[in-house]
N, C-alpha and C positions, 0 to 999 in steps of 0.2 A: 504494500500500500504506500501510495506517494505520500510524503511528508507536507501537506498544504501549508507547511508555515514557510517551507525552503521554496523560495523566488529565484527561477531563471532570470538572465541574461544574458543574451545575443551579441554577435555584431558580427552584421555580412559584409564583407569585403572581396572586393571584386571590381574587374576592369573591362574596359570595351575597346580594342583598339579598333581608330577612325583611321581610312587612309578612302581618299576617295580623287577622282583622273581632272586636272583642269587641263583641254589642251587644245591648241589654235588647230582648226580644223576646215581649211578652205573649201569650199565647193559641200557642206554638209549635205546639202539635198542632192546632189552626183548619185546617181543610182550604184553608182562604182565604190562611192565611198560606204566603208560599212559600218564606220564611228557608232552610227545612230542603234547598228544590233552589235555591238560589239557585249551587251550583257543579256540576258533571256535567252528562252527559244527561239530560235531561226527557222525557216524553210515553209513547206506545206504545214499553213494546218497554225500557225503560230499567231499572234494577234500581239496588238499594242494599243492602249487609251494613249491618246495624243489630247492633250488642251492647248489650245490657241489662242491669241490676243486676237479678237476679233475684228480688230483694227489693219490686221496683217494677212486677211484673206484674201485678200482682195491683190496684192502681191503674190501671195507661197502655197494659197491652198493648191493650187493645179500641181506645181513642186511637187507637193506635199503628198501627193494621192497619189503623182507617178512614181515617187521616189521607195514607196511599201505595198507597190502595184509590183515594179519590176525586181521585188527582192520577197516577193510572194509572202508577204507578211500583212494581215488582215487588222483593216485598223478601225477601232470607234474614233472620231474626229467629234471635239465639244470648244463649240467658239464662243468665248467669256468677252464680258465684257472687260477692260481691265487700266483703266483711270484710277488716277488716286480713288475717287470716290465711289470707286465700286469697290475698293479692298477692304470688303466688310465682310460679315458675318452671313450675309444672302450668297457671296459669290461663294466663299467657300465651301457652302453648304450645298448650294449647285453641282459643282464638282464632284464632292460627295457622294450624290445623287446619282449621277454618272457613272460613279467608280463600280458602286454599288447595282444596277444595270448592267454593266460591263459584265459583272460578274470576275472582274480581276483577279487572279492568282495572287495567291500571298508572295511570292519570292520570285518566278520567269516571266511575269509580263511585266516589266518597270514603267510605270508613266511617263511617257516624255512629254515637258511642259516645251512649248517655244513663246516668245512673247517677252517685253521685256521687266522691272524692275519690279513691279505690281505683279503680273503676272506667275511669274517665277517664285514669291515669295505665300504666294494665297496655293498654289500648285503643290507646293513644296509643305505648308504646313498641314494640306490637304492627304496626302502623301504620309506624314507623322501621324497622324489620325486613325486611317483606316485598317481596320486591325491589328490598332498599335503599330504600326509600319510597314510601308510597302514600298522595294525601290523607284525612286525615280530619276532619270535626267536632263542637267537643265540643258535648253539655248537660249541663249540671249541671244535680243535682234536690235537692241540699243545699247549707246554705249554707257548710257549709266548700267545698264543691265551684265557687260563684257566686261567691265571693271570692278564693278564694284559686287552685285548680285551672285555674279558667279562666284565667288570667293565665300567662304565661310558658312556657318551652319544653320544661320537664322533663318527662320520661317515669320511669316505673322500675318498680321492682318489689323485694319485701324479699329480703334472703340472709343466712343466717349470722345469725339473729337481729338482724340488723339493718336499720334504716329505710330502705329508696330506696336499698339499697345495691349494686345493679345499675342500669343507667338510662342514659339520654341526652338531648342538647337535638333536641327533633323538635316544635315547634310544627303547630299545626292549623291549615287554613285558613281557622277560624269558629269564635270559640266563642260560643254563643247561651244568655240570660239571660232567666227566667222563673221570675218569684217565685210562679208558681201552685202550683209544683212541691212548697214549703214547708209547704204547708197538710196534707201526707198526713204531716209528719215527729213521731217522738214528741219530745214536751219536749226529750231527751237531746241528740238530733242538733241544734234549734237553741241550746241552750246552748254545745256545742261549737264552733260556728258563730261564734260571738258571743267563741269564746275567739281566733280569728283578729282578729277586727276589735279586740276587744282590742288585740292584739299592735300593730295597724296606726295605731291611736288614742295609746297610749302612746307610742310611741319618733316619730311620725308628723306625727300631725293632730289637734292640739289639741279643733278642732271634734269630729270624733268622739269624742271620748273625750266632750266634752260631753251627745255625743244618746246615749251608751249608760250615762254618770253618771246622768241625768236618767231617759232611756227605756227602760235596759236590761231592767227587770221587766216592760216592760208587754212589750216584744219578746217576751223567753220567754211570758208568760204568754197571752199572745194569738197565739202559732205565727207572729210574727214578720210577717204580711202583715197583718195589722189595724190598724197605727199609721201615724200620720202618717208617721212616720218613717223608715221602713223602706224604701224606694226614696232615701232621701237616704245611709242606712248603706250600702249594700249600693254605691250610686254614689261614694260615697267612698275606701270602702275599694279597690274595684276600681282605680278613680284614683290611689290611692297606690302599689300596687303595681306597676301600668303606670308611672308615673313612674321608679320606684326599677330596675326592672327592663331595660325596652326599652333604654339604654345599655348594658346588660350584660349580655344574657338569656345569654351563653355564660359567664358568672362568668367574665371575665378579671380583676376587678377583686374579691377575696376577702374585702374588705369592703365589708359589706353592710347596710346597715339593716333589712331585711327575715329577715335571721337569727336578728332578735331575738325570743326565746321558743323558738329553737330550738338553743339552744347547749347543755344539758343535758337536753331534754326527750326525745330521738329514743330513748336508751341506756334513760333511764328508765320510757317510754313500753312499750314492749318487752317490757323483764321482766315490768310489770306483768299482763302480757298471758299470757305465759310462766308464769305461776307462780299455783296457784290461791291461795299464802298471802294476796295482797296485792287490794288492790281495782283493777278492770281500769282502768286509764283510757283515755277517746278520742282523739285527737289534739288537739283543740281542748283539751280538760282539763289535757294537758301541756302542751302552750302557756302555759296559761295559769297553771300554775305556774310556768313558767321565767320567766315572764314580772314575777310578783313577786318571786321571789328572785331575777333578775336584779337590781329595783328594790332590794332591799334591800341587796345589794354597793355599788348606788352610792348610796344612804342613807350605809351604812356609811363611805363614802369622800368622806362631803360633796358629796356632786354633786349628790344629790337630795335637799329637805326630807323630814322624816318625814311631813308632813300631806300630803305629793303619795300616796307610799307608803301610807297609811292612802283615799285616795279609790280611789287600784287595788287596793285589796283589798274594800273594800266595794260597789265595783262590780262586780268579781270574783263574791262574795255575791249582789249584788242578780238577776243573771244567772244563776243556781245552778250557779255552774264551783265546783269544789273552791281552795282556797287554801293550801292543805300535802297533803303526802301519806308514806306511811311511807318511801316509798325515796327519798323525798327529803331525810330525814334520818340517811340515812347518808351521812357525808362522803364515806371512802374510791369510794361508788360515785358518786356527783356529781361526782368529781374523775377517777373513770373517764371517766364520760361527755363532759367537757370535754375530755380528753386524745385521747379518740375522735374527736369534734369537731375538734380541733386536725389532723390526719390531713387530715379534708376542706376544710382551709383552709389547708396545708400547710404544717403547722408553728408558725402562730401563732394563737392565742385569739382574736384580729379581735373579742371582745367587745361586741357593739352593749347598751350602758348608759344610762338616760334622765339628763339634765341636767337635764331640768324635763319639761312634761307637752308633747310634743310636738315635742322639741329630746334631741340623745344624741351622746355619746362614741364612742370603744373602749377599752380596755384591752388587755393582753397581758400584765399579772403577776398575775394573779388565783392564790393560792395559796393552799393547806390550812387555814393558820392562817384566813383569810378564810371559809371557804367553811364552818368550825366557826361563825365569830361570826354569818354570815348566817343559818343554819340556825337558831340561837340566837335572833337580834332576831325572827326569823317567827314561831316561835314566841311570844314575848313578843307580838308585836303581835297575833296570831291570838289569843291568851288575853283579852287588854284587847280585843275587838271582841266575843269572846263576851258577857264582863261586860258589858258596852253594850247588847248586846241581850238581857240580861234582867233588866236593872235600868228 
């Protein structure tokens, strides 16, 4: 007979090793290329759920249908919507919906999501979900999506007006890279694009920040696949991310260099979106303001010269990402958004601040009075960059 006064205790320990493919894969829809079965069953008789930005059918679907037409692979095709403001809780559940219809195999049919940043991220935590997990692979067909989406293990979806504020770590078993995909995008998407690699460049990879000081105009202005360049950005940047991340893709470690541009932008990002007074921003566009008025704090605090600050904004410019914005100059809601931010890092600013063009700090007493004078010098320096370019 058990002795009821003697208490067990436990403690499971145990591990998961992650290893999952990022890799540049030209001509992905090539009947030839076989990236896209390179996991599951092949041949007669096999099948794949595909979801789609439904924005991108109208490009890829024919691709799309010849490409698991002439590799005798049977496919469900589900076209989402996939804007900020459907990365909600209906799309995912749509999906869902779908999987479940499909009839899916738990382990040889893996979802392939295509679509870009939104897309991949509702796909993906969709994917987490369905009994408790089922492979999937990404493509990204933007290049916020090539850089930044394809990287790392986050899933999510918005709630409560706010960014990725449902979600989970569920990496893909592949996520596959094709800058063809670029060439259908308007100007907008690869500016935004370009406001990532920003982020990656400043706080990062000196080099980079170089080839988007130098090349940034001809990138937008040539849809980004026309330059020399642009297989070495796009390799870079993906590189830095995977560096910064693979140690830590479960963020135990809450500071992050890779948060940089995103410690006021998520909150502000949002509203702008939320509210017909203000002009909408992209994700890349808020980035890419947080990402100077970050610089400007640490301007402000001697960390950074003002002429480093003056090359991230005119590059900023050269790229056509915005460099202020109205609800950016409101303190009190800036200092929301940090304080929001502060939540998801629990409890402290963790702050990622540049020291020079390619080297950065943190902080953790970023206050009010601060966040008035930065607001302040952006201003100032936005006014003398005007004057510059019309005199």
């Amino acid at each position: 007979m058990t002795d009821s006064s003697v208490l067990g205790s436990w403690s499971i320990e145990t591990s998961l090793p992650i290893s999952f493919k990022i890799k540049n894969s030209p001509g992905i829809l090539t009947p030839g290329n076989a990236d896209l079965l390179e996991f599951g069953t092949t041949g007669p008789g096999s099948r794949r759920l595909v979801v789609i930005d439904r924005n991108i059918c109208k490009y890829y679907l024919d691709e799309i249908q010849n490409y698991f037409a002439c590799n005798a692979v049977d496919i469900h095709l589900v076209a989402v919507d996939a804007s900020e403001d459907d990365k909600n809780l209906e799309t995912l559940l749509e999906i869902l919906r779908e999987m479940e219809s499909f009839g899916m195999l738990r382990r040889s049919e893996p979802l392939i999501a295509i679509g870009g940043g939104v897309l991949l991220d509702v796909a993906g935590m969709a994917a987490g979900l369905y009994r408790r997990g089922v492979p999937y692979i990404r493509v990204p067909t933007t290049l916020v999506g090539l850089i930044d989406a394809s990287v790392g293990a986050k899933t999510g979806i918005n709630f409560e007006i706010r960014r990725n504020r449902l979600g989970s770590y569920y990496p893909p078993i592949a996520s596959y890279l094709d800058t063809a995909f670029l060439r259908t995008l308007p100007t907008i998407e690869i500016s935004s694009g370009l406001g990532e690699a920003l982020k990656m460049g400043v706080i990062k990879d000196g080099i980079l920040f170089d080839l988007l000081e130098k090349y940034g105009s001809d990138l937008v202005g040539k849809s980004f696949t026309d330059c020399d360049c642009a297989n070495e950005v796009i390799n870079r940047a993906v590189d830095g991310m995977k560096v910064e991340l693979e140690n830590n893709l479960w963020e135990k470690d809450l500071k992050r260099a890779v948060d940089f541009g995103h410690s006021f932008s998520p909150i502000i990002e949002m509203r702008s979106l939320e509210n017909n007074e203000f002009q909408p921003l992209t994700h890349g566009q808020a980035v890419a303001i947080d990402v100077i008025f970050s610089s400007v704090i640490s301007m402000n605090r001697n960390l950074l010269s003002e002429f480093d600050v003056l090359r991230v904004i005119r590059t900023a410019r050269n790229m056509n990402l915005p460099t202020d914005h109205e609800l950016f100059k409101n303190p009190l809601l800036v200092l929301e958004s940090l304080n929001d931010t502060k939540k998801h890092r629990n409890g402290d600013q963790n702050l990622p601040v540049p020291t020079e063009i390619g080297g950065y700090t943190f902080i953790n007493d970023l206050a009010l009075a601060e966040i008035k004078d930065a607001i302040g010098k952006l201003s100032e320096l936005n006014k003398a960059l005007d004057l510059e370019c019309r005199q």
